[in-house]
PyMOL Python script that loads the backbone (N, CA, C, O; Angstrom):
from pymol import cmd

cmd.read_pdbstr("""\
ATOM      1  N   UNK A   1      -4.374  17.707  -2.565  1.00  0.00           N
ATOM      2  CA  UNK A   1      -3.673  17.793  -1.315  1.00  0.00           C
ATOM      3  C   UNK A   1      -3.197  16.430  -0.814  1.00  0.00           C
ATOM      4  O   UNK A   1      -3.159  16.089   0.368  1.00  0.00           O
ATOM      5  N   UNK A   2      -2.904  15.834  -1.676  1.00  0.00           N
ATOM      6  CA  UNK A   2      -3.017  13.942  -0.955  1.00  0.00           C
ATOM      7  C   UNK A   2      -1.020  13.821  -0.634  1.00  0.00           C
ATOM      8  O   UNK A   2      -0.516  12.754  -0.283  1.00  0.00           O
ATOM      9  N   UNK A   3      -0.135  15.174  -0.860  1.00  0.00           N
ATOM     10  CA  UNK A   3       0.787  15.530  -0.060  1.00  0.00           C
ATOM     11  C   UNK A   3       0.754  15.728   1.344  1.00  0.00           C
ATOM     12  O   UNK A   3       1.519  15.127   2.098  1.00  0.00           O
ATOM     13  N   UNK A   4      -0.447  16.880   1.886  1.00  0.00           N
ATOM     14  CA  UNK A   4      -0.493  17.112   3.097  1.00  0.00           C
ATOM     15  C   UNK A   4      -1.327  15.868   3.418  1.00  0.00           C
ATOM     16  O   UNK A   4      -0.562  15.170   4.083  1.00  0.00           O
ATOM     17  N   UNK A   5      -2.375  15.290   3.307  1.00  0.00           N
ATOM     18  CA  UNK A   5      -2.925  14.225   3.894  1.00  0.00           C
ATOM     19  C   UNK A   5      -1.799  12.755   4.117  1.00  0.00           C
ATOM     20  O   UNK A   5      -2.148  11.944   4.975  1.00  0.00           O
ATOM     21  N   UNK A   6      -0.624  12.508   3.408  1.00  0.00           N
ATOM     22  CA  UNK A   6       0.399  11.445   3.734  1.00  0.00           C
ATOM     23  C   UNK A   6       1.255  12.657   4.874  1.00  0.00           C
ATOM     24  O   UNK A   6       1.763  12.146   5.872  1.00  0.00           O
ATOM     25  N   UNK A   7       1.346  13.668   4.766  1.00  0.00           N
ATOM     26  CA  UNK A   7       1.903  13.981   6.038  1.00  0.00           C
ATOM     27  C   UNK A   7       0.962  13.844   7.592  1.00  0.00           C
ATOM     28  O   UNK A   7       1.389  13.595   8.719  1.00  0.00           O
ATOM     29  N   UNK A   8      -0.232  14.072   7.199  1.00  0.00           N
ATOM     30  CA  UNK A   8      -0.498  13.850   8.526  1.00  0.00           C
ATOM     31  C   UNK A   8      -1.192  12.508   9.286  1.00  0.00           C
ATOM     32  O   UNK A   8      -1.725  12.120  10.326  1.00  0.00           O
ATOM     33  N   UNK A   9      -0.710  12.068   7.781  1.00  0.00           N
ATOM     34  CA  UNK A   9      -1.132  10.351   7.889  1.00  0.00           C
ATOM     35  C   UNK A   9       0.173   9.736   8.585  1.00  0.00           C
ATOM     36  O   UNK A   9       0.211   8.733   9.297  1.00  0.00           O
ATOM     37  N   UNK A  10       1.021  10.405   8.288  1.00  0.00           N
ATOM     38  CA  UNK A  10       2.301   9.819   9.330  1.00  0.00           C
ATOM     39  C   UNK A  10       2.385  10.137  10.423  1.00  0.00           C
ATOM     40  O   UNK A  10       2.549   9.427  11.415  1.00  0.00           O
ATOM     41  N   UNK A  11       2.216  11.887  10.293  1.00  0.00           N
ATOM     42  CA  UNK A  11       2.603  12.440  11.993  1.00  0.00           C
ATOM     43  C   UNK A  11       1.455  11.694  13.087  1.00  0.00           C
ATOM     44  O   UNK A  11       1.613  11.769  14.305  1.00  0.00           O
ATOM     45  N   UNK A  12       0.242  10.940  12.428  1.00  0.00           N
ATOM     46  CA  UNK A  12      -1.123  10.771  13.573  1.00  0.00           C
ATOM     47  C   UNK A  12      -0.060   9.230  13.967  1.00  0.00           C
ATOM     48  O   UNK A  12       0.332   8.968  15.104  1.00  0.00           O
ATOM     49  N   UNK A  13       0.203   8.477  12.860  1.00  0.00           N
ATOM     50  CA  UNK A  13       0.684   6.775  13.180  1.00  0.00           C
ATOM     51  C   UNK A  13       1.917   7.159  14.216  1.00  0.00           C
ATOM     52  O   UNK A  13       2.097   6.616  15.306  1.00  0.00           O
ATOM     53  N   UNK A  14       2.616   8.068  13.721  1.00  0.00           N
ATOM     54  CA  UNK A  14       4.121   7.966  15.137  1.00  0.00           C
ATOM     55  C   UNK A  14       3.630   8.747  15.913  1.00  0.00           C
ATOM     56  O   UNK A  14       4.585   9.247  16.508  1.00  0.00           O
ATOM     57  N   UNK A  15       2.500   9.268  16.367  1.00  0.00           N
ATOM     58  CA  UNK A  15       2.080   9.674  17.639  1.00  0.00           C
ATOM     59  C   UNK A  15       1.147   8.960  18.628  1.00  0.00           C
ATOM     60  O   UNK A  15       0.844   9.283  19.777  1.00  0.00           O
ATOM     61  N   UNK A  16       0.686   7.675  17.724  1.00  0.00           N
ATOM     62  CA  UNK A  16      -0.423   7.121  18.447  1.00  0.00           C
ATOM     63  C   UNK A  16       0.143   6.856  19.918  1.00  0.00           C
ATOM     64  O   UNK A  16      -0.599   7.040  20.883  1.00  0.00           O
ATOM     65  N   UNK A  17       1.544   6.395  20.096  1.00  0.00           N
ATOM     66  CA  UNK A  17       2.018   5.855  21.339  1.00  0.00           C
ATOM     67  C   UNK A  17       1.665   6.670  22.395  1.00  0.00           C
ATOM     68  O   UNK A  17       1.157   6.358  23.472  1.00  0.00           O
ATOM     69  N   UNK A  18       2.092   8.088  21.834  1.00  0.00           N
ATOM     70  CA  UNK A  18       2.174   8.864  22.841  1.00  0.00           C
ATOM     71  C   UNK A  18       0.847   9.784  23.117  1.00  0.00           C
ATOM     72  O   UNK A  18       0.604  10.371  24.172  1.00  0.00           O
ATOM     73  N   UNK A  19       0.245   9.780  22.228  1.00  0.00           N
ATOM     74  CA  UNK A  19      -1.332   9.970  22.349  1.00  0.00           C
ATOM     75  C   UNK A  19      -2.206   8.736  22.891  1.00  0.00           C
ATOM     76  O   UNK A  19      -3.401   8.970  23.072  1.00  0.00           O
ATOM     77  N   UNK A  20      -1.869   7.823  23.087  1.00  0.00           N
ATOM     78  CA  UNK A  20      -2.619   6.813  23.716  1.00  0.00           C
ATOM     79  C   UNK A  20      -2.252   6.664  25.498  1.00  0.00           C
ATOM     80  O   UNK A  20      -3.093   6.302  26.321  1.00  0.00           O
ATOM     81  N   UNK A  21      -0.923   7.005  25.804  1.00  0.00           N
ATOM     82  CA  UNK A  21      -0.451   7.264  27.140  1.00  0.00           C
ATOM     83  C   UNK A  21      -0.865   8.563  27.882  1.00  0.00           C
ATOM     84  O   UNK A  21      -1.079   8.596  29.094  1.00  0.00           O
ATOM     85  N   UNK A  22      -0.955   9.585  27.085  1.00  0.00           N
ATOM     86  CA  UNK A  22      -1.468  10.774  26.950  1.00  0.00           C
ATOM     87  C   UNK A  22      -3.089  10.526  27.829  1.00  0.00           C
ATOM     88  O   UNK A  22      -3.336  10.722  29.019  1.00  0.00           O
ATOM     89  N   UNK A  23      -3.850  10.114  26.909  1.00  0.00           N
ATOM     90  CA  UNK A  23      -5.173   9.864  27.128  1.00  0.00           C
ATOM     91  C   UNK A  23      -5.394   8.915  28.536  1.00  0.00           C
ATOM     92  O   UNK A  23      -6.250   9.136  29.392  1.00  0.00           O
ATOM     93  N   UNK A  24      -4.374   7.779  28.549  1.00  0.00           N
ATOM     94  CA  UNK A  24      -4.960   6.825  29.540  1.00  0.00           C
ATOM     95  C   UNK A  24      -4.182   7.775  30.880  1.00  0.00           C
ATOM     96  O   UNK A  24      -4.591   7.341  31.957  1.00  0.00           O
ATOM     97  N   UNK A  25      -3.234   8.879  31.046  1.00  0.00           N
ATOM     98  CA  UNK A  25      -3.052   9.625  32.197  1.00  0.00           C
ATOM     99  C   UNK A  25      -3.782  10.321  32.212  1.00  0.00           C
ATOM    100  O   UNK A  25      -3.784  10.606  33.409  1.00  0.00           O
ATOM    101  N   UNK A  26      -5.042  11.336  31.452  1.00  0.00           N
ATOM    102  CA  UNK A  26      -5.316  11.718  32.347  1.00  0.00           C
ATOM    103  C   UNK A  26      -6.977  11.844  32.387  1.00  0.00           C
ATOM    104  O   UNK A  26      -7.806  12.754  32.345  1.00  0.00           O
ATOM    105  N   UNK A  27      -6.972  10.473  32.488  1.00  0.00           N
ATOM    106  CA  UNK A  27      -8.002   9.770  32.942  1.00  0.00           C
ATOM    107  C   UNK A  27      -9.681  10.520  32.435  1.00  0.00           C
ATOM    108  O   UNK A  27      -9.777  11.563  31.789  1.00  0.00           O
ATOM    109  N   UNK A  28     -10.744   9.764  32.874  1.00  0.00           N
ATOM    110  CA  UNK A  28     -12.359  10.191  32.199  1.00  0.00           C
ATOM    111  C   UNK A  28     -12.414  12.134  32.243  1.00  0.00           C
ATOM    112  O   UNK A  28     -12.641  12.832  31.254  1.00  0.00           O
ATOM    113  N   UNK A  29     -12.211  12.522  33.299  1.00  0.00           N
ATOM    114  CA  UNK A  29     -12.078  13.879  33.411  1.00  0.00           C
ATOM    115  C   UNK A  29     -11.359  14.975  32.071  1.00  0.00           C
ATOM    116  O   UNK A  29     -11.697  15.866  31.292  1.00  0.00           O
ATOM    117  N   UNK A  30      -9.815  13.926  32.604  1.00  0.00           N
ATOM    118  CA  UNK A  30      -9.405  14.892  31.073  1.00  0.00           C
ATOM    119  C   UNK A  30      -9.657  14.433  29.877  1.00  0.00           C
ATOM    120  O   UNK A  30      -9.462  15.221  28.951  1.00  0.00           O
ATOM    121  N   UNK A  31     -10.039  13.368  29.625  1.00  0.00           N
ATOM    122  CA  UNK A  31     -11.050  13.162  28.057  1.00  0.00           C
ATOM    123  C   UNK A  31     -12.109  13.859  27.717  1.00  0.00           C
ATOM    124  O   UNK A  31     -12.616  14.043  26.610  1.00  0.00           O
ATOM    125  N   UNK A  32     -12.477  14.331  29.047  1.00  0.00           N
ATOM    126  CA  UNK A  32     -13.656  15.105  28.898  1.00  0.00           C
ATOM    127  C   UNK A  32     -13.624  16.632  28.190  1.00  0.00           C
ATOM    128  O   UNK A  32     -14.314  17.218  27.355  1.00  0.00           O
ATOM    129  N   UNK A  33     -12.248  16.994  29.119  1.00  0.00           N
ATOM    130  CA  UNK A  33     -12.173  18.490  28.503  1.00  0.00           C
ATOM    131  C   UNK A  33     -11.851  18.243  27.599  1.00  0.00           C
ATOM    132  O   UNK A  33     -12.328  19.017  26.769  1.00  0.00           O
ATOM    133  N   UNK A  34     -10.621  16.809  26.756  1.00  0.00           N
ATOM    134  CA  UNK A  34     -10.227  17.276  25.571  1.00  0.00           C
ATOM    135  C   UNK A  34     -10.949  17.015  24.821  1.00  0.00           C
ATOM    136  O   UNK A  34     -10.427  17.483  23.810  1.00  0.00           O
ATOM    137  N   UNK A  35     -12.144  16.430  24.427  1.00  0.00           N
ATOM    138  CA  UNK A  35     -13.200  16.428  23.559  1.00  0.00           C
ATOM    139  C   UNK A  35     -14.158  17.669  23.407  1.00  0.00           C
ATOM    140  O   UNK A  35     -14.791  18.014  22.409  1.00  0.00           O
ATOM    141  N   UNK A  36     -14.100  18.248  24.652  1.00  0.00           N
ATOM    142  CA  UNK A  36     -14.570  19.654  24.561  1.00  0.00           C
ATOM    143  C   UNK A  36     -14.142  20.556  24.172  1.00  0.00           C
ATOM    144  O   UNK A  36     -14.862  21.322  23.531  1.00  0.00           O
ATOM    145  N   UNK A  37     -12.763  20.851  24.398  1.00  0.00           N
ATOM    146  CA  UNK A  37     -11.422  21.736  23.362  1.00  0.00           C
ATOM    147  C   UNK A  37     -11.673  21.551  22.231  1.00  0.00           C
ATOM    148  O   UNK A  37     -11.960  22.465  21.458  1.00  0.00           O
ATOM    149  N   UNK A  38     -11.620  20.429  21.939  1.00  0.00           N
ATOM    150  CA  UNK A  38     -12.033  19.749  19.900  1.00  0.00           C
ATOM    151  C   UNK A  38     -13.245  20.630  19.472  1.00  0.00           C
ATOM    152  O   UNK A  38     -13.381  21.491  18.603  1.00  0.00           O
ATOM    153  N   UNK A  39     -14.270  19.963  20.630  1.00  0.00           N
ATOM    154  CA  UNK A  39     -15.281  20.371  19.867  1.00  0.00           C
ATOM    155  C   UNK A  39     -15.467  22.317  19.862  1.00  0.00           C
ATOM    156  O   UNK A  39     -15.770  23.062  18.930  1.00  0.00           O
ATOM    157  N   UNK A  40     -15.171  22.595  21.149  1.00  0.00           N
ATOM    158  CA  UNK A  40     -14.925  24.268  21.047  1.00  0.00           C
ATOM    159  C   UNK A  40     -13.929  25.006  19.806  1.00  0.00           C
ATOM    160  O   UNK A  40     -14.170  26.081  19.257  1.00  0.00           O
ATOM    161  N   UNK A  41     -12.702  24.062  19.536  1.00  0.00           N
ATOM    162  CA  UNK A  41     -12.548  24.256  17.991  1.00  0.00           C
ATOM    163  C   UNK A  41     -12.901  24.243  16.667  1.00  0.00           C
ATOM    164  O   UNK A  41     -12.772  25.162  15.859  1.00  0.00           O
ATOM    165  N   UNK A  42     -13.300  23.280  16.512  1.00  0.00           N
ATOM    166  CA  UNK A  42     -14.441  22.831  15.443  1.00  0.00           C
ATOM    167  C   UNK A  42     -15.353  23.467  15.166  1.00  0.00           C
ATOM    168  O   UNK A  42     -15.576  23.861  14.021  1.00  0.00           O
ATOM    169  N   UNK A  43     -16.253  23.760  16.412  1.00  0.00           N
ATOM    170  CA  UNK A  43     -17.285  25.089  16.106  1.00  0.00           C
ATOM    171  C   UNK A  43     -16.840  26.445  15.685  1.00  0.00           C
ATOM    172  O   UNK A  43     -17.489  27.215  14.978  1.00  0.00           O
ATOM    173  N   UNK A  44     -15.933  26.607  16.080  1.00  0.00           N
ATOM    174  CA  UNK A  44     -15.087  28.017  15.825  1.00  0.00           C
ATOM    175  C   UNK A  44     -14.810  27.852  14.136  1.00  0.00           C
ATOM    176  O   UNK A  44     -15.365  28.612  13.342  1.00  0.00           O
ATOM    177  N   UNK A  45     -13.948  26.838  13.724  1.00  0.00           N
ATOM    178  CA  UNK A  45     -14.088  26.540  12.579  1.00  0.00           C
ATOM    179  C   UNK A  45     -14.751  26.523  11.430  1.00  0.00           C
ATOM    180  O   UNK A  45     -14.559  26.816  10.250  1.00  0.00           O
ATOM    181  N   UNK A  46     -16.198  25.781  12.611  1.00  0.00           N
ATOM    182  CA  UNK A  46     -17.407  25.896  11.305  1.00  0.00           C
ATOM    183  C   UNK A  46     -17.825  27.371  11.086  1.00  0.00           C
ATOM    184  O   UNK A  46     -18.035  27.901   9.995  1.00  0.00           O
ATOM    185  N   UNK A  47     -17.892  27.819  12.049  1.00  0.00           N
ATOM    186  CA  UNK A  47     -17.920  29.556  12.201  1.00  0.00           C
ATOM    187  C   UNK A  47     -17.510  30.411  11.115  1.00  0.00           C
ATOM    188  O   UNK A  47     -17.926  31.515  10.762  1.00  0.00           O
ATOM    189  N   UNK A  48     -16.632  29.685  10.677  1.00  0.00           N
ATOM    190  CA  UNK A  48     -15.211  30.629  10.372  1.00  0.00           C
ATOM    191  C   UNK A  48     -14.823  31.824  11.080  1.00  0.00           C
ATOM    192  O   UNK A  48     -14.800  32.972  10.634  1.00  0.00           O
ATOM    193  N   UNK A  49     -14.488  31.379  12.357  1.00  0.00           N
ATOM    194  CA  UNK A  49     -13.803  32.340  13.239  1.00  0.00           C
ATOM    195  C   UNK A  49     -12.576  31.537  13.348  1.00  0.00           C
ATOM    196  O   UNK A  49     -12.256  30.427  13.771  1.00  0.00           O
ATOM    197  N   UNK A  50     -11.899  32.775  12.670  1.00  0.00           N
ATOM    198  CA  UNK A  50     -10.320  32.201  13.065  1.00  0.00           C
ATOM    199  C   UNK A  50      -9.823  32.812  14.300  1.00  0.00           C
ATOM    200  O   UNK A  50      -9.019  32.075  14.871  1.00  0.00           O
ATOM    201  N   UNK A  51     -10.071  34.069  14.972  1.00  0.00           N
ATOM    202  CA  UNK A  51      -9.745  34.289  16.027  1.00  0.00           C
ATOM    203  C   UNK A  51     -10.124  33.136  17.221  1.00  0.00           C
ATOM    204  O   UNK A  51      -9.304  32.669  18.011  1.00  0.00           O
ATOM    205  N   UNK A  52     -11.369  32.842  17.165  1.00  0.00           N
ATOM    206  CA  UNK A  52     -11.697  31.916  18.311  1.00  0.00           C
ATOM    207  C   UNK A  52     -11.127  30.705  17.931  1.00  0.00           C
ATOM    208  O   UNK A  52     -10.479  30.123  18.801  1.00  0.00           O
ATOM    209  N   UNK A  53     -11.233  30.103  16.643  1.00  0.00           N
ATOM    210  CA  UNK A  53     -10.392  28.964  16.691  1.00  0.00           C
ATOM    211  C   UNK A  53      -9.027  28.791  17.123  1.00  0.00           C
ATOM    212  O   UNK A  53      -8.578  27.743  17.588  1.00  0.00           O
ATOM    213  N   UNK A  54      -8.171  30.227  16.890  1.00  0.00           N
ATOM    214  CA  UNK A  54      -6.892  29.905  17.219  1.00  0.00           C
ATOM    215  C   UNK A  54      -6.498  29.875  18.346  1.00  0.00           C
ATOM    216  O   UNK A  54      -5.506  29.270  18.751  1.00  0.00           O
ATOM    217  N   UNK A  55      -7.795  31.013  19.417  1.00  0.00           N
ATOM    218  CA  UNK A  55      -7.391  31.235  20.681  1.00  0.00           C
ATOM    219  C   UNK A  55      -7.662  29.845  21.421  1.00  0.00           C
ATOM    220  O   UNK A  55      -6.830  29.349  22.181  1.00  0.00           O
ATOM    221  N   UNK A  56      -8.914  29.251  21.129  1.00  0.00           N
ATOM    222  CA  UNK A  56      -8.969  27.846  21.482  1.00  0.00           C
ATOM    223  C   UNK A  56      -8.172  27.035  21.667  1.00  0.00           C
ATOM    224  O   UNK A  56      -7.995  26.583  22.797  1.00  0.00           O
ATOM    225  N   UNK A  57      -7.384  26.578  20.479  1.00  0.00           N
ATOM    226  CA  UNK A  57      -6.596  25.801  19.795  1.00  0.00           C
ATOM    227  C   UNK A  57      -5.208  26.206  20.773  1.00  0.00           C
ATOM    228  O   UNK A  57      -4.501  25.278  21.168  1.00  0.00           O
ATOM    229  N   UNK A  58      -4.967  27.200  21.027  1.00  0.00           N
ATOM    230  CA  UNK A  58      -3.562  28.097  22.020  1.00  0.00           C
ATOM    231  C   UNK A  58      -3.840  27.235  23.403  1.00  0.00           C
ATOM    232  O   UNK A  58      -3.021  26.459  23.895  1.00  0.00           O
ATOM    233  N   UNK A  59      -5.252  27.541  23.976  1.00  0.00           N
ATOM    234  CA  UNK A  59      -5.339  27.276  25.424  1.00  0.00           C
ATOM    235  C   UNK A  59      -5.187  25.669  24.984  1.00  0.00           C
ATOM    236  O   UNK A  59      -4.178  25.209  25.519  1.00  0.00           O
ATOM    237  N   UNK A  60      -5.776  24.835  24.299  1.00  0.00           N
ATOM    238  CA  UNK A  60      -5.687  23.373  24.681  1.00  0.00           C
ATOM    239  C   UNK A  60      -4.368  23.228  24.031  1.00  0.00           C
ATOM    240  O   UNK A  60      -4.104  22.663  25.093  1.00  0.00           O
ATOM    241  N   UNK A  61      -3.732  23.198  23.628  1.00  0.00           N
ATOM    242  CA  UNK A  61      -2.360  23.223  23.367  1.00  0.00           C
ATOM    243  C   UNK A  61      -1.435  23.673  24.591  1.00  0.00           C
ATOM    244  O   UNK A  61      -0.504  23.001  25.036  1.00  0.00           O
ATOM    245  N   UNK A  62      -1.754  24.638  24.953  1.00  0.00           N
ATOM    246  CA  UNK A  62      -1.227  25.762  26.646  1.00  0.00           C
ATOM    247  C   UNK A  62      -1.460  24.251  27.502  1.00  0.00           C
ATOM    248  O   UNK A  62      -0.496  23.579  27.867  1.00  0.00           O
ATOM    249  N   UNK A  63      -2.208  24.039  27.633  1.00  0.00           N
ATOM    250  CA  UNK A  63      -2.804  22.819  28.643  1.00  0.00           C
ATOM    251  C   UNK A  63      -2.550  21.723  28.413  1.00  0.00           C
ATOM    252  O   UNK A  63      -2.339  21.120  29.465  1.00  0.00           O
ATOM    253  N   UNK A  64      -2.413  20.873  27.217  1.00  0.00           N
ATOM    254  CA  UNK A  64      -1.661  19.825  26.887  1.00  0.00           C
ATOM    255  C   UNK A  64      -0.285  19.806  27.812  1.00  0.00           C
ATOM    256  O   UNK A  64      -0.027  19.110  28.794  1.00  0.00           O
ATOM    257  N   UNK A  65       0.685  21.048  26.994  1.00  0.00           N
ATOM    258  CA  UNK A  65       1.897  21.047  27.382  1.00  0.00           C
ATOM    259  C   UNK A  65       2.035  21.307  28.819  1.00  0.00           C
ATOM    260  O   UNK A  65       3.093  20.806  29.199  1.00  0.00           O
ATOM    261  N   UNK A  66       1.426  21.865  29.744  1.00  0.00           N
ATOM    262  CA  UNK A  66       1.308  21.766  30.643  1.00  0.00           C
ATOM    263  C   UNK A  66       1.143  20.557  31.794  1.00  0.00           C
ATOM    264  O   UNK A  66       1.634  20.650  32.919  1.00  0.00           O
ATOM    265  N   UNK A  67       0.536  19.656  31.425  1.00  0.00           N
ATOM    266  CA  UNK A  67      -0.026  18.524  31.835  1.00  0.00           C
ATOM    267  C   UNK A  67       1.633  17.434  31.342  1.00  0.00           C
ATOM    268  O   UNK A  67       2.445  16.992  32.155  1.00  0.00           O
ATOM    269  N   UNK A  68       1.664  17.333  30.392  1.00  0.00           N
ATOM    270  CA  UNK A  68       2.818  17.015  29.858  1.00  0.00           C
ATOM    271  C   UNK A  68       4.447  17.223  30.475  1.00  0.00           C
ATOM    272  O   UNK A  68       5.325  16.360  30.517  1.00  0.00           O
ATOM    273  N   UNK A  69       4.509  18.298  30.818  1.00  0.00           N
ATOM    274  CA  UNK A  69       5.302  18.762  31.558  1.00  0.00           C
ATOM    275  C   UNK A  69       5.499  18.786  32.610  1.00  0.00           C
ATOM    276  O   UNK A  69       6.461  19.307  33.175  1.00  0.00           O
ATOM    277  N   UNK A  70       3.969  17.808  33.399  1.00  0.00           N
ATOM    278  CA  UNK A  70       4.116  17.205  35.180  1.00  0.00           C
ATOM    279  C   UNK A  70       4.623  15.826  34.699  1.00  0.00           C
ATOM    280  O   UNK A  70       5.067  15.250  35.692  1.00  0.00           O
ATOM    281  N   UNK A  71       4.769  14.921  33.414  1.00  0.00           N
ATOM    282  CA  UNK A  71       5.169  13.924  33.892  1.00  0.00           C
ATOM    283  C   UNK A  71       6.019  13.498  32.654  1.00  0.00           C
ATOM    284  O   UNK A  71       5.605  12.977  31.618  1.00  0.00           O
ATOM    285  N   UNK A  72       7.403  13.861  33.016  1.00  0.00           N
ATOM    286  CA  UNK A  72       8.607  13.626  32.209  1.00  0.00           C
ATOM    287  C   UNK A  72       8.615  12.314  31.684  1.00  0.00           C
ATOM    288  O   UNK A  72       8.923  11.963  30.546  1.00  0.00           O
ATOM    289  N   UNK A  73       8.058  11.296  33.107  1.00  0.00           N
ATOM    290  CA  UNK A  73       8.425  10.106  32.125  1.00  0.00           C
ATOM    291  C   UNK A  73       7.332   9.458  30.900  1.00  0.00           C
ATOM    292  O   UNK A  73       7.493   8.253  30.708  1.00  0.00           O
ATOM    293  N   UNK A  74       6.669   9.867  30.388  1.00  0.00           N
ATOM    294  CA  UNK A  74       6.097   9.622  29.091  1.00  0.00           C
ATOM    295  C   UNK A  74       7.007   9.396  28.488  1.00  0.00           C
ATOM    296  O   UNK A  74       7.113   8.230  28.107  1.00  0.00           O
ATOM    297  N   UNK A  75       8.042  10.330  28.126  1.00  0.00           N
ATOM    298  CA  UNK A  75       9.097  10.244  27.242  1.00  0.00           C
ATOM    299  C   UNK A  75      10.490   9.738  27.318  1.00  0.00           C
ATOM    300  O   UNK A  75      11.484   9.927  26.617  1.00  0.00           O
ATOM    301  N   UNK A  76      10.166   8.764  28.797  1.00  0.00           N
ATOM    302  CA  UNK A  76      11.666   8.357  28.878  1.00  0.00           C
ATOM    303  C   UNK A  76      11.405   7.040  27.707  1.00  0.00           C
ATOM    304  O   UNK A  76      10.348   6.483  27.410  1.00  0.00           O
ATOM    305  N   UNK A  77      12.830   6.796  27.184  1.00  0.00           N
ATOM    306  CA  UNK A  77      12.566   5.560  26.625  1.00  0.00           C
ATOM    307  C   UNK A  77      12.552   4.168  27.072  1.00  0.00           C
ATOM    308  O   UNK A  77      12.575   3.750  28.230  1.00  0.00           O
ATOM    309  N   UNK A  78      12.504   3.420  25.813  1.00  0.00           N
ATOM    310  CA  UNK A  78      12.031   1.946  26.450  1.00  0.00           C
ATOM    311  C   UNK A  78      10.811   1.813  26.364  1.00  0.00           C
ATOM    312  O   UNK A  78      10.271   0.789  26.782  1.00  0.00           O
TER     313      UNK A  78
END
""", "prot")
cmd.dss("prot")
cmd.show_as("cartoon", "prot")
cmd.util.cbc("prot")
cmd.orient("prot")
């Protein structure tokens, strides 16, 4: 698989920017949940529950974009 691992060896490096702005908005609180999302995935994973992993994986994703979507300018450029 060392195809898919250079893909997501790229997609993690051109996201760090915006995963690092990401993180420092929304502050100790929301690090909190998103380490808890992870880890509520992960367990699902180890599970092998794919239902709970995916439904997981939906809401912190649902909530990312959400959060994301109060503050346009992340993505202005410059």
């Amino acid at each position: 698989m060392p195809e898919l691992q250079s893909l997501i060896q790229r997609y993690w490096n051109k996201t760090q920017r915006y995963r690092s702005a990401f993180t420092h908005l929304v502050g100790p609180q929301g690090r909190w949940l998103m380490h808890y999302e992870h880890r509520l995935i992960m367990e699902a994973i180890k599970r092998r529950d794919s239902e709970g992993s995916a439904s997981h994986l939906l809401g912190h994703i649902r909530r990312t974009r959400m959060t994301l979507a109060e503050h346009p300018e992340m993505f202005a450029p410059g």
